[in-house]
Each structure stands twice: as structure tokens, then as C-alpha cells.
C-alpha positions in Angstrom: 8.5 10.5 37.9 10.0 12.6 35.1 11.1 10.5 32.1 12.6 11.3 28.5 9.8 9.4 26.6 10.3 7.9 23.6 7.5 6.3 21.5 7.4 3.2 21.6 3.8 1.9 21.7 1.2 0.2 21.3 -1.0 0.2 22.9 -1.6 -3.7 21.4 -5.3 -4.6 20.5 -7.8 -6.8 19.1 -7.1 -8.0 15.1 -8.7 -5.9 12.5 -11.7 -7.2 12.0 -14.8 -8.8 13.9 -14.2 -11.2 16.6 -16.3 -13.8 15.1 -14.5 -13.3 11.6 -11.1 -13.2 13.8 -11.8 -16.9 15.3 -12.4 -18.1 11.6 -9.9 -16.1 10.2 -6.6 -17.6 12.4 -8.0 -21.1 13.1 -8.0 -21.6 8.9 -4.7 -19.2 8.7 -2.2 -20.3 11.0 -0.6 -22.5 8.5 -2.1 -20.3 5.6 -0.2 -16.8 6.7 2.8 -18.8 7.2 3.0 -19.5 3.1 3.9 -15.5 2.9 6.9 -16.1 4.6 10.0 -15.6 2.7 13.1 -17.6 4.0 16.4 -15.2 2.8 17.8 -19.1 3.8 16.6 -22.2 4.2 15.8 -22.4 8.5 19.2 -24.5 9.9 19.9 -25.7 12.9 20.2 -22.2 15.0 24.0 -20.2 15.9 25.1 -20.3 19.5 26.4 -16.7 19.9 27.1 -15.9 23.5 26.0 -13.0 24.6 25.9 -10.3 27.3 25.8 -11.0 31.1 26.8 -14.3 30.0 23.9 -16.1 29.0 24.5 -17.9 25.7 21.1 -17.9 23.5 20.5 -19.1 20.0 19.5 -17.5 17.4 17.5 -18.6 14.3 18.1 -17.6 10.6 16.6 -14.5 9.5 13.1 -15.1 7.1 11.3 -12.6 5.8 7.7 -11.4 6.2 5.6 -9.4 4.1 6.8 -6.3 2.9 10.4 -7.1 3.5 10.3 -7.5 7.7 12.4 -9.3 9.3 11.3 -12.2 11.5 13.8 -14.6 13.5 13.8 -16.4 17.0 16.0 -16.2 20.1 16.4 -19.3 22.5 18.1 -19.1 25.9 17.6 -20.3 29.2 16.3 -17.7 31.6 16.2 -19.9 35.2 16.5 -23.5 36.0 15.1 -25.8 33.7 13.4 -23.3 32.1 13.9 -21.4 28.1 12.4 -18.6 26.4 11.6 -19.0 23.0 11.4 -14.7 22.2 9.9 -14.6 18.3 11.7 -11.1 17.5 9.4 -9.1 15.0 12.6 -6.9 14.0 10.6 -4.3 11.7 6.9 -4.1 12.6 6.0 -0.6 12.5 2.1 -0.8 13.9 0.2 -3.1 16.2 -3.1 -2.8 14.5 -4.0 0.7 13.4 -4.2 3.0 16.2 -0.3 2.5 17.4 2.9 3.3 15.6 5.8 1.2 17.2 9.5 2.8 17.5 11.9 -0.6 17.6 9.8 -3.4 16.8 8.4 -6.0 19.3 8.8 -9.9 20.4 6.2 -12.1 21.6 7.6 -14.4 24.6 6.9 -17.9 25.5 8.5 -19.9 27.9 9.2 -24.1 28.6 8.9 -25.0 32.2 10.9 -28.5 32.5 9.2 -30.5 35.6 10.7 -33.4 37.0 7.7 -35.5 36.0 5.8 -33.1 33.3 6.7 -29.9 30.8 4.4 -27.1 30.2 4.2 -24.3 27.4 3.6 -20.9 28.4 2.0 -19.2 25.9 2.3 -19.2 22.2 3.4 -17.2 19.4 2.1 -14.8 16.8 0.9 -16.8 13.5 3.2 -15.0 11.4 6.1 -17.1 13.0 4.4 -20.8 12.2 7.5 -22.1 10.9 10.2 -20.5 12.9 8.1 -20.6 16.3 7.3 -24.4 15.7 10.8 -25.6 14.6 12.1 -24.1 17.8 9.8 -25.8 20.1 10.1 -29.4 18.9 13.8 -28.5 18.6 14.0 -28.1 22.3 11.3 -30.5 23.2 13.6 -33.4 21.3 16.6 -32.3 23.0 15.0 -32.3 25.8 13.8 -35.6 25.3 10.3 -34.3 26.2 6.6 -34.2 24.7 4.4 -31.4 26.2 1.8 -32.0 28.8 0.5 -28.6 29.3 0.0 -25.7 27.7 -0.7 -22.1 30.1 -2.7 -19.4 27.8 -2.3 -16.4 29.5 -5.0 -14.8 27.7 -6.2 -15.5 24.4 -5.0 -12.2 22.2 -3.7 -13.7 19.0 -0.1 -12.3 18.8 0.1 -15.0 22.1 -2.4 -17.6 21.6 -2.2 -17.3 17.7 -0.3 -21.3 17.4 -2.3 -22.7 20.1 -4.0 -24.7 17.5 -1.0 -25.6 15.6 0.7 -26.5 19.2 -2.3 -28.7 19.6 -2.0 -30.5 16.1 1.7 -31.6 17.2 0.5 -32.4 20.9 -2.9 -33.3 20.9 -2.7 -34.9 24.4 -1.9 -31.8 26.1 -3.6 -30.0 28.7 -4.9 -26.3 27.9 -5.2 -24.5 31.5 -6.5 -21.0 31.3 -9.2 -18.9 32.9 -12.6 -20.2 32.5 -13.1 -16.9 30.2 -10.4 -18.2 28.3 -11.1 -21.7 27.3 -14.0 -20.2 26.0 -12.6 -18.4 23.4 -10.0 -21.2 22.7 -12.7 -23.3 22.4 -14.6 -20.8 19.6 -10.9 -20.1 18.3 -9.7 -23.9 17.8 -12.9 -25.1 16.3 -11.8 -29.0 17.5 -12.0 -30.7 20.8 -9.0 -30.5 23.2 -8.1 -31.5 26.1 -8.8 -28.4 29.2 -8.8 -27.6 32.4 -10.4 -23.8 33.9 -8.1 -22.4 36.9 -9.1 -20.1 39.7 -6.8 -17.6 41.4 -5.1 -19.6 43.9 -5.3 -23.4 41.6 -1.9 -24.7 41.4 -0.3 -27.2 39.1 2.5 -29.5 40.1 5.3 -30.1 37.5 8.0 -32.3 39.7 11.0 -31.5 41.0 9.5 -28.4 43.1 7.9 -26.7 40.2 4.7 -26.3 41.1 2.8 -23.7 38.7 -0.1 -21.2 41.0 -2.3 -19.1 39.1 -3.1 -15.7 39.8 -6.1 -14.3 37.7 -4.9 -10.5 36.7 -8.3 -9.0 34.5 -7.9 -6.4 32.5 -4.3 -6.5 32.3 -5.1 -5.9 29.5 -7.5 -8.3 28.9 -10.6 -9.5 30.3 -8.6 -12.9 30.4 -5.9 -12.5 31.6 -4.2 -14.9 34.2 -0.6 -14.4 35.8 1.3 -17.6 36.4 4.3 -18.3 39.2 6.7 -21.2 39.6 7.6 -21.7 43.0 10.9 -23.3 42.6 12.8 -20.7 41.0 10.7 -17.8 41.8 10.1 -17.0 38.0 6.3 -14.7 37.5 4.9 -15.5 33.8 2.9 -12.0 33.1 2.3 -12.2 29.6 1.1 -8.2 28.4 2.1 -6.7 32.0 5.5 -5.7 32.3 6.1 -6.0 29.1 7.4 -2.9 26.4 7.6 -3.0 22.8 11.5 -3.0 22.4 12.4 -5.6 20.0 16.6 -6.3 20.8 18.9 -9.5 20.9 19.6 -8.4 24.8 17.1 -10.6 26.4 16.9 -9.1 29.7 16.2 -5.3 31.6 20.2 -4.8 31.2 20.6 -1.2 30.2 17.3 0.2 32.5 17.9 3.9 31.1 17.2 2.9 27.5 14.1 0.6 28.0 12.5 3.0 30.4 10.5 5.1 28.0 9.2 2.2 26.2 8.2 0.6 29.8 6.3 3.8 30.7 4.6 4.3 27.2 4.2 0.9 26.8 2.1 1.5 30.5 0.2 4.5 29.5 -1.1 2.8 26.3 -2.3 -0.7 27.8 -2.4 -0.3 31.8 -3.2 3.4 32.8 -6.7 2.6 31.3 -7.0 -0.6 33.8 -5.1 1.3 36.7 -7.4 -0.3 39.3 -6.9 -3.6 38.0 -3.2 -2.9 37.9 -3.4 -2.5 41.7 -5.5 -5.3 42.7 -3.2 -7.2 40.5 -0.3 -6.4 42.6 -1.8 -6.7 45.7 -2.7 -10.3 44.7 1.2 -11.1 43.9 2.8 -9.2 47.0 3.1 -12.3 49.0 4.6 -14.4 46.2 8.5 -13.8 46.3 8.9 -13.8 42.7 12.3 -12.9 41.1 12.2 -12.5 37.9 8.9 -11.5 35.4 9.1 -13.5 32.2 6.7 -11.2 30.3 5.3 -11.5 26.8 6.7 -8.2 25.3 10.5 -6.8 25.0 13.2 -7.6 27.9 12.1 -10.1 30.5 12.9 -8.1 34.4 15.8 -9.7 36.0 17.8 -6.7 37.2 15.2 -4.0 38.2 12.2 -5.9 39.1 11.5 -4.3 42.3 11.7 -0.7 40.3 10.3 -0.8 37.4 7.1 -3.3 39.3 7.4 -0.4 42.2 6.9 2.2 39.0 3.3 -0.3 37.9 2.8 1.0 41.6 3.3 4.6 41.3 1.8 5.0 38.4 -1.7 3.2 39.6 -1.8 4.8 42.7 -1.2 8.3 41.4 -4.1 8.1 38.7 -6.4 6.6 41.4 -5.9 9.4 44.0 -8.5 12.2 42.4 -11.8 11.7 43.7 -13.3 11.1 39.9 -13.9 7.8 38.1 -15.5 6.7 34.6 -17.5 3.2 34.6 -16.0 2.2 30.8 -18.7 -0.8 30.1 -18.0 -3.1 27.1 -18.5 -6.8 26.2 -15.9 -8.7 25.3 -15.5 -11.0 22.5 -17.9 -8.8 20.8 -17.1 -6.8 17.9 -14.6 -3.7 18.3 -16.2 -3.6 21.7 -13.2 -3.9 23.8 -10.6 -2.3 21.3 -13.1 0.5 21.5 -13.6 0.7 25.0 -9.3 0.6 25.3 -9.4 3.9 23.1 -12.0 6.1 24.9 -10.6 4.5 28.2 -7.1 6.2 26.7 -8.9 9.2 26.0 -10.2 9.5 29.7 -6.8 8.6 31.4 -4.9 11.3 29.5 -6.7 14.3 31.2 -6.1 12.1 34.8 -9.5 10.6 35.5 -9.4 7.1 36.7 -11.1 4.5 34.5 -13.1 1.5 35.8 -13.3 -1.2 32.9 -16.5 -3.5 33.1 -17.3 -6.8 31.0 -21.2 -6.0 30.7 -21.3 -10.2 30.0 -19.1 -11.6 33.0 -19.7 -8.6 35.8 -21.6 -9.4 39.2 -24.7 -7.3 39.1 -23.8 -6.1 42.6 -20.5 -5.2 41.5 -21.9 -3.0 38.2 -24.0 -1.4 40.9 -21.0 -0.2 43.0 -19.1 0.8 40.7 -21.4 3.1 38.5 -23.1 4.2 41.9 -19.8 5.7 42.6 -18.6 7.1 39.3 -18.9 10.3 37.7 -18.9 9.2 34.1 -20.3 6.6 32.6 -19.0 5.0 29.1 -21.4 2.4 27.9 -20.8 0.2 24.5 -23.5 -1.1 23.0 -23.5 -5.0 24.0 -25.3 -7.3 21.1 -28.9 -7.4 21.6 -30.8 -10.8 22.9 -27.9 -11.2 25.3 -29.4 -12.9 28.2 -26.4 -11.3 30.5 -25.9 -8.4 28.8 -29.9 -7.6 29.3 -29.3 -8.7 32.9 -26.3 -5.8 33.6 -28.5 -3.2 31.9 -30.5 -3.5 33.9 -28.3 -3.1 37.3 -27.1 -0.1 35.4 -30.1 1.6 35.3 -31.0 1.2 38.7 -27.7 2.0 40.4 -27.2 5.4 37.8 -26.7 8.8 39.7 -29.0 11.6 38.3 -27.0 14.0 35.8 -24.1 11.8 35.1 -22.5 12.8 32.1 -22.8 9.8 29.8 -20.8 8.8 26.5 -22.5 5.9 24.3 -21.3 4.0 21.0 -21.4 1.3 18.9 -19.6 -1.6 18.8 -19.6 -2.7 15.4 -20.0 -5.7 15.9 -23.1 -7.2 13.8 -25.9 -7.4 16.3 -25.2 -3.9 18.4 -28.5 -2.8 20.7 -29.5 0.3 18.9 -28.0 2.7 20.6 -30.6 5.0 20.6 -32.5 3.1 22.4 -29.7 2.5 25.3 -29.6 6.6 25.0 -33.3 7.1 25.9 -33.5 4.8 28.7 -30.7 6.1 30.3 -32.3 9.8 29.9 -35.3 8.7 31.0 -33.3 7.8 34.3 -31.3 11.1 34.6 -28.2 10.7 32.9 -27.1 13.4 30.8 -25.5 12.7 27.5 -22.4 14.1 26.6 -23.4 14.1 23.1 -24.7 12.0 20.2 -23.9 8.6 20.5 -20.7 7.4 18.7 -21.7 5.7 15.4 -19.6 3.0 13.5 -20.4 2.3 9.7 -17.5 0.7 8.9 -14.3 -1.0 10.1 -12.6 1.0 12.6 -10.2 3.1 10.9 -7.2 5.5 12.7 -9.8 8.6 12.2 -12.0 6.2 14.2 -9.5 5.8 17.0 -8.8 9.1 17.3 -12.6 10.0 17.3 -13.3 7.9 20.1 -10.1 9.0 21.9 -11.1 12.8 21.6 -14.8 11.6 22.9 -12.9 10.1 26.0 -11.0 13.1 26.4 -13.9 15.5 26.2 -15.6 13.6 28.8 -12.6 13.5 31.4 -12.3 17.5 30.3 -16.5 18.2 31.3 -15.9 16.0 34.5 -12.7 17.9 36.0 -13.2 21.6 34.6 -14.1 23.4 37.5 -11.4 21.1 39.9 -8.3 21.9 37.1 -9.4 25.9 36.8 -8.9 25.8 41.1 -6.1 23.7 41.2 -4.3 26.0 38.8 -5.1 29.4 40.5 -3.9 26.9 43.7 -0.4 27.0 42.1 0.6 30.1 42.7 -0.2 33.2 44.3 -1.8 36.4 42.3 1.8 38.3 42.1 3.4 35.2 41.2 1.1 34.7 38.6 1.4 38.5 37.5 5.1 37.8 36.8 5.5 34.7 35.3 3.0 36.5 32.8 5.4 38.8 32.1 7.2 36.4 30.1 6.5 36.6 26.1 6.0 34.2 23.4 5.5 33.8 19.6 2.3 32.4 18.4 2.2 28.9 16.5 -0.1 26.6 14.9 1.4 22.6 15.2 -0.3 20.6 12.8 0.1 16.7 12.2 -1.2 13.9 10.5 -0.5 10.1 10.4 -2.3 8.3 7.6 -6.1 9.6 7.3 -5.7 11.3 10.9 -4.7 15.0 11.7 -5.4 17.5 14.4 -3.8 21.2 14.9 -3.3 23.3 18.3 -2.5 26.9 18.9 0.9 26.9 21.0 3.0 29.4 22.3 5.3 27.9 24.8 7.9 27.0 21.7 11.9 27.8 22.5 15.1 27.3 20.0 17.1 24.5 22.3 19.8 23.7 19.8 21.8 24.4 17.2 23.6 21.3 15.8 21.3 19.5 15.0 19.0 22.4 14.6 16.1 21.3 17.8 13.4 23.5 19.6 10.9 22.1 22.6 7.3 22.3 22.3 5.4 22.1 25.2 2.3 20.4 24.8 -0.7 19.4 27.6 -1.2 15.4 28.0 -4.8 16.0 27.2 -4.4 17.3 23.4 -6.1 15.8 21.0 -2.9 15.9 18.8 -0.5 14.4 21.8 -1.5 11.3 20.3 0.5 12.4 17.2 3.3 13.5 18.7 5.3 10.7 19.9 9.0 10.3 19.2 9.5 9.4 15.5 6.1 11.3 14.5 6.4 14.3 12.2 4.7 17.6 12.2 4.6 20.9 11.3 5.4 24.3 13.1 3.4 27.1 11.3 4.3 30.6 12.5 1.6 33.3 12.8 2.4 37.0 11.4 1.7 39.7 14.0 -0.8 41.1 11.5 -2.8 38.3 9.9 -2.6 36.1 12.9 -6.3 36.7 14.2 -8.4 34.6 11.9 -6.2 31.5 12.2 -5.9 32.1 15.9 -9.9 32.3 16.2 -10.5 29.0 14.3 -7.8 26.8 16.0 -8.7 28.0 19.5 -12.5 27.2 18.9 -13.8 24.1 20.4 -14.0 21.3 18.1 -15.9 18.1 18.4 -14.6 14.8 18.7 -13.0 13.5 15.2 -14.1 17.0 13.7 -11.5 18.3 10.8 -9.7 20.9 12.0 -8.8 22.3 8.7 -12.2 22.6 7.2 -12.3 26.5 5.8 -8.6 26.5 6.3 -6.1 26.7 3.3 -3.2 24.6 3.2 -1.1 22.4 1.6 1.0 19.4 2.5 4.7 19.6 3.7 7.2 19.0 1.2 8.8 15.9 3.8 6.4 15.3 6.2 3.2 15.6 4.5 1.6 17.5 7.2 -0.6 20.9 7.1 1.2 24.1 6.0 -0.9 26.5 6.8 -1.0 28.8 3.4 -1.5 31.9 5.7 0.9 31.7 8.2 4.4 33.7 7.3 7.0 30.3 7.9 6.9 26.9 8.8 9.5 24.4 10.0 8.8 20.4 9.4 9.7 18.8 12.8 10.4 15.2 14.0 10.2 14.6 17.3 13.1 13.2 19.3 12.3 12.8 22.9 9.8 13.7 25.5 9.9 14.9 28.8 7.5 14.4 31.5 6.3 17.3 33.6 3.0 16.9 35.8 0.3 18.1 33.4 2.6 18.7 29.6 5.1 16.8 27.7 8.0 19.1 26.7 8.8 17.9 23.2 12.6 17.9 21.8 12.6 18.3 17.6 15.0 18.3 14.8 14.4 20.8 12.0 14.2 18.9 9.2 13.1 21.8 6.7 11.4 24.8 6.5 10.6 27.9 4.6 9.4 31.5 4.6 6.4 32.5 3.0 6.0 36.0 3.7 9.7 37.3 3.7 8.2 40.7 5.5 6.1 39.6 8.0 7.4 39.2 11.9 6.1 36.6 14.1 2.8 37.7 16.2 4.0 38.0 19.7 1.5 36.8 22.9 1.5 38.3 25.8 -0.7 37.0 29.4 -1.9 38.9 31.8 -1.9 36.3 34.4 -0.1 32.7 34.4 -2.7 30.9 35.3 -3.9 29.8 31.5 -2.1 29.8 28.0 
């Protein structure tokens, strides 16, 4: 399916720091953080505005957050006796480091009014204490209501964050989540509370028809994850799947052609790593004849849910067709493991090799021992030493590893990693073949860290499906067909980016003019560069043009092969762009500073749309260095 694709991301992920220091961190801070908000007013009782497709919602007062964003929460009713409480986080420009995010984002809960009992579906982020709070208990008291359950989808803070506040107003409430997940409430809340573990299939009976079933959904995107479905209106509670970081005041999948490009970003970054689990997820839900998806991100589905589930679908199955797979192996709630694991995961998907993810600390050893017996590539985080389970999986893992399987190891940062030196030399000793050194973090993950382990997940995909792409290419299309469409010339270019402390370069050539008002040209540019990553719409970079007589130094140092995270402008001189800040490259002859605008899809490049934003000439009598193929079966 061919989309324009605007940036929108995430690619959501674990909080910036340890998981230990996280639990400490937001059970002390969820009233803490909420002394940084700003109220522009004093909170009042929330405006009725009516709004589209006839659905009146309220709307809280505007407060502000940190650094001048805008917080404020949306109420409406989205089925019988059921309400959304959306917390609309109007300005945020990043989840976490790694993703830049185009519109914002909401976090979605939801009230389930029973005949006999009400339940709370999910929480909010922390960061809405005050705002998130006041709208529950004003609901609940119009309601007439107390709360007897509470459903944690999974435990990721920006939707479990106010569990424990949620407790402190109704301690007699029941927590149901996956057994994985009142675990890490448990080391979250630091207090006692009433709980109850679910299994796929474990229903929960609210009155009046509403009975609640629970369908476990792993990986989606995290190991915790549980999907739940009322049977009386036909209403799916997804949390993270489905969702899109789109932060408006329409509450539901209205206007389909502007949410799409979120939705299939929003997919790439957090599903396409867990594509397998995205398809045994659906096949669990098939049967139930759900309606409408109240997710936890953006728009809830209520007027495309058979498409845009149908495109989770497409998606899946078209990344699991190629006969190559990657065993990704982490342990969760440990360190970066997991937000790790996401990124090299991301890496691996990009040049279309399947992932499989594994919890090294929950996996059946018999299941490990499938999986890695039938993948190509293995990815294996370091788990934290003495870990009774973790020892238990390594060893399954070295008994069930193929001979010469191309191997990417790293550390998890988080406290008590197994060396991974070690984990490298047993894994030699049993044939494996490592890709290269194993991936060491000193410090808190950092974007150049990100973007290191993305590259590494890249490179493996890249080693694993080198000889299958070169055939499939010269597949394409005949000899004379390839003879001709050689025949058609180009200018040489050097695109350079950078986003905070990360920057990468390629050599490109497919680059056309498209427009003259405003002033655009396309960029073609293959899903598995390293710099794709900084190319999404609202990104800025640089176009440097080559001169037909100086261009062979540059061209011999960007087309070298360069190792995961390595500088691509070490030896190279440059300065930064007067707007954009990103390479000029001092020997080129021009360059243009470009911000993307759109994306479209094509099956192995995204042809980029750009505005000129500026520009210059450097060397007034140069002329651009022309390229020229002899075949059209490579650049």
C-alpha cells in the first residue's frame, strides 16, 4: 500500500533511566511532577462544546507543562455507558529520545459503567495528576459511582503512570492485569493492593451485559500487554495497538486520509518489530465482533475499523512472507533491555527481515528452542547475571543454535549485565558467528546510542539478505530493460542530517526539481539508510551538490562502508547550515537546506517531497558532477 507518510512517531519506549530507578522514580513523583504544572487558570468545571459527528465532549481548561506545553483533557462518551477521558498532550515534541513527534499525542482511558460495578481502563501519564484525577472523580460523582476495578493494559508509564494515585483515592479496587503485569505494579506501587492475574480467555462481569474478556496481546508493544473486550456494546480496549500519535479535539478516525500516515508510522515504529505477534494477536480477536477500538493513542476507530485493523493485517503478513527471521532476545524489566531490543529490532525490520521478540525471563525453553532453531539471526541482550531463568534460557539457546548464524550481542545497561564477553565466547564456541564486537553501553542511552544500535540491526538484516536482494533485483527486469533505464542521467549529491548529537550522510543521485511555488524537489531514499531515520516529515537536512571535477574524494568517503554509530564526517570539512544546522560540506560547489514535507511509499525507497528553505553557491564556476549507470540494476 502506497501512502504519503508523514512523521509522526514514536516509536514510544521505556522512561529515561533504569527500570529499577523508574519504579522509584514515578511511585515518589506522581504527585511530585504534578507541582511543575502551571495552571494559565485555575481548573473549573469543564466547557460543553459540541462537536463533530455529533458527539458533545468536554473539555478542560488549558495548564501548562514544563517549558510552556500545553496540557488539557477531553471527556465524551464513546458507547453505552461508557466515557473516554483522552489527556491531550498538545505540544510534546519527543517520546523519549529516539522519536521526534509531528502533532503531539493523548493518552486514553476509558469508564466502563456496569449495572452492578464500574471499571477504569487504564490510566494516565503523571504529568496530568491534577487534570486526569479531577476528571475522574468528576464523572465518578456524577455518576454516582466509586470504582471497583481498574484494567492495566500494560504497565508503560505514560498509561499506568496514576495507577498509584488512582489507588490512593480507591483503595478498595481491584487491579486486573496479566500476571507479568501485577508484577511490575506491585514493584511500581511500593504498597499492597488489592489484584487479580487474568489469562486470555478470563472474563469479568460488570452487570447489565457488560461482561469484560481478556485477550493477552504480548509484544504489542510490550511484554505485558493484554487487549480487553466488552461484550455488550462490542467496544475492543487496545491500549498501544491501533493507536497513532495525533493529538486533535476530533475524538474519533473521522477524516481517514489525514490520520493515515501517522497510523502507518506510528505501525512501523512500535508493531513492524513484533509483526508475528501482531498476527497472532489478531487471530486471537477474529471471533470477537468488536466494533469499535478504544485505543490508548490519537483517534479511537469507529469509522474504518475493518481497514485500517485489515492494514495491521497487511502489513504483518507482508513482513512475515520472506523466508528470513532474527531471534531479538531481551529481558524485560531489566535495564534499557527492551528499549534496546525495540531499536535494533527497528533496525532489522527496515531492510524487510522479520523479527521474533523473546523475554529471555518468561519464554518456554521449548519455545526459545524453536524459534532460534529456525532463525537466521540471532540478537541476544545481555540478561543480569545470577538470574535463575535467564541462566535457564541460555542455556536452551545454546543447544538449539544453528552453526554460522550471524550473531549481534549488547549490553543492557542495566547494573548487573552478564559480561558480554563471556555470552560472545560461548556462543563461538558453539558456531555462531559474530557480526561484530559486542555493543557496549557506558552511559545512559543517548540518540547517538539509538541510532548505533539501529544501524547494528540494520547491518545484520543487510549480511542476512545480500545475496537474496542482488537476485531479486536482477529479477526485476530483463538485461535490455536494464540497459535502458540506465540510460537515464543524474547529478551527484551528498544528503547530510543531524538531530541533536546524531548525524549520518548518503551519496544520492535519484534527486529531481518537483516544484516551483514553494520551491520542492523529491529525494529518493532506500528504507534501509541509516539516515531514513532522520528524514521524516518535519526533519531538516542538507543537499550538498558535487562539482564534476572535485567530486571523487567526497564520493569515495561517503560510499565507503561505515560501521554502526561511526561519524561519517570524520576527515571531512564542513560547517553547519545557517538554518538547519546540518553538514555543509566545505567542498561541495552548492547546497540547499531542505525540510521535508511528505513521503511516499514505494516497495523498497521513500520518495521524499522538500521545501527549499535556503541555499547558496560556493564555487560560482563549478557545474554539478553528472552519474551515469551502465545497468539499472544498482545506484
Amino acid at each position: 500500500m502506497q501512502v504519503l507518510q508523514r512523521h509522526t512517531s514514536k516509536c514510544a519506549g521505556r522512561p529515561a533511566h533504569t527500570r529499577k530507578a523508574s519504579r522509584t522514580f514515578l511511585s515518589r513523583s506522581c504527585r511530585s511532577l504534578a507541582l511543575k504544572v502551571q495552571s494559565v487558570a485555575a481548573p473549573t468545571a469543564p466547557e460543553v462544546i459540541s462537536t463533530a459527528n455529533d458527539v458533545p465532549f468536554k473539555m478542560s481548561q488549558v495548564v501548562m507543562w514544563s517549558e510552556g506545553k500545553r496540557l488539557q483533557t477531553q471527556v465524551l462518551p464513546v458507547a453505552e455507558d461508557t466515557i473516554t477521558i483522552r489527556s491531550l498532550d498538545w505540544d510534546r515534541d519527543r517520546f523519549d529520545i529516539e522519536f521526534g513527534l509531528e502533532n503531539g499525542t493523548t493518552y486514553n482511558a476509558y469508564l466502563i459503567y456496569g449495572a452492578d460495578k464500574t471499571a477504569l481502563v487504564d490510566a494516565s501519564h503523571e504529568k496530568f495528576h491534577n487534570l486526569f484525577l479531577e476528571a475522574l472523580q468528576t464523572e465518578l460523582k456524577a455518576a454516582g459511582r466509586s470504582l471497583d476495578y481498574i484494567f492495566v493494559s500494560h504497565t508503560e508509564p505514560d498509561h499506568s503512570g496514576l495507577v498509584p494515585a488512582v489507588l490512593d483515592l480507591h483503595p478498595e479496587a481491584v487491579v486486573c492485569g496479566s500476571k507479568v503485569c501485577i508484577s511490575f505494579l506491585q514493584n511500581l506501587t511500593h504498597r499492597p493492593f488489592k489484584a487479580q492475574a487474568v489469562k486470555g480467555g478470563d472474563k469479568v462481569d460488570l452487570g447489565g451485559g457488560h461482561v469484560i474478556e481478556f485477550v493477552m496481546a504480548p509484544n504489542l508493544h510490550w511484554p505485558d500487554t493484554m487487549f480487553s473486550f466488552d461484550h455488550a456494546t462490542g467496544v475492543m480496549f487496545t491500549c498501544d495497538a491501533f493507536g497513532m500519535h495525533y493529538c486533535s479535539e476530533q475524538p474519533f478516525d473521522a477524516d481517514v486520509k489525514a490520520i493515515l500516515p501517522h497510523y502507518r508510522f506510528y505501525y512501523d515504529c512500535l508493531m513492524k518489530p513484533n509483526a508475528k505477534s501482531v498476527t497472532t494477536a489478531l487471530r486471537k480477536v477474529k471471533d470477537l465482533p468488536y466494533s469499535l477500538i478504544a485505543n490508548g493513542h490519537g483517534p479511537l476507530l469507529r469509522y474504518n475499523v475493518a481497514e485500517l485493523v485489515g492494514d495491521y493485517g497487511r502489513w504483518s503478513a507482508a513482513l512475515s512472507k520472506g523466508s528470513t527471521s532474527v531471534a531479538v532476545l531481551y529481558s524485560s524489566d531489566y535495564g534499557f533491555s527492551d528499549r534496546l531490543s525495540q531499536t535494533l529490532a527497528k533496525g532489522i525490520t527496515k531492510a524487510g527481515v522479520a523479527t521474533d521478540m523473546i523475554d529471555l525471563l518468561s519464554v518456554d525453553p521449548q519455545e526459545l528452542v524453536s524459534v532460534v532453531g529456525r532463525a537466521s539471526g540471532l540478537v541476544l541482550m545481555s540478561p543480569p547475571r545470577d538470574n535463575a531463568d535467564a541462566r535457564t534460557s541460555l542455556a536452551a539457546l545454546l543447544s538449539a543454535l544453528k552453526p554460522k548464524t550471524k550473531v549481534v550481542i549488547a549490553e543492557s545497561y542495566g547494573g548487573k549485565d552478564e559480561p558480554v564477553d563471556v555470552l560472545a565466547a560461548n556462543l563461538v564456541d558453539v558456531g555462531a558467528e559474530l557480526l561484530a564486537p559486542p555493543l557496549r553501553v557506558k552511559d545512559l542511552p543517548s540518540q547517538p546510542t539509538y541510532q548505533l544500535f539501529e544501524e547494528e540491526g540494520t547491518d545484520l538484516a543487510q549480511a542476512l539478505t545480500a545475496k537474496e536482494t542482488m537476485a531479486r533485483k536482477k529479477a526485476a527486469m530483463s538485461g535490455d530493460v536494464a540497459k535502458s533505464l540506465a540510460r537515464l542521467s543524474t547529478g551527484l549529491y551528498v544528503v547530510t542530517a543531524q538531530h541533536n548529537n546524531a548525524r549520518s550522510a548518503m551519496v544520492a543521485s535519484w534527486v529531481s526539481q518537483a516544484s516551483f511555488e514553494p520551491l520542492g524537489l523529491t529525494i529518493s531514499v532506500a528504507k534501509d539508510r541509516a539516515i531514513e531515520s532522520l528524514m521524516q516529515v518535519g526533519d531538516t537536512f542538507v543537499l550538498n551538490c558535487l562539482g564534476e571535477d572535485t567530486y571523487a574524494p567526497l564520493l569515495k568517503h561517503f560510499l565507503q562502508r561505515f560501521a554502526p554509530g561511526e561519524d561519517r564526517f570524520t576527515g571531512v570539512n564542513w560547517f553547519p547550515s545557517p538554518t538547519a544546522k546540518c553538514p555543509v560540506l566545505a567542498d561541495g560547489i552548492a547546497y540547499m537546506e531542505c525540510r521535508v514535507v511528505s513521503r511516499l511509499e514505494t516497495p523498497d525507497h521513500w520518495v521524499t517531497y522538500c521545501e527549499v528553505v535556503g541555499g547558496n553557491v560556493t564555487n560560482t564556476a563549478a557545474r554539478t558532477a553528472v552519474h551515469r549507470r551502465k545497468v539499472a540494476t544498482y545506484y
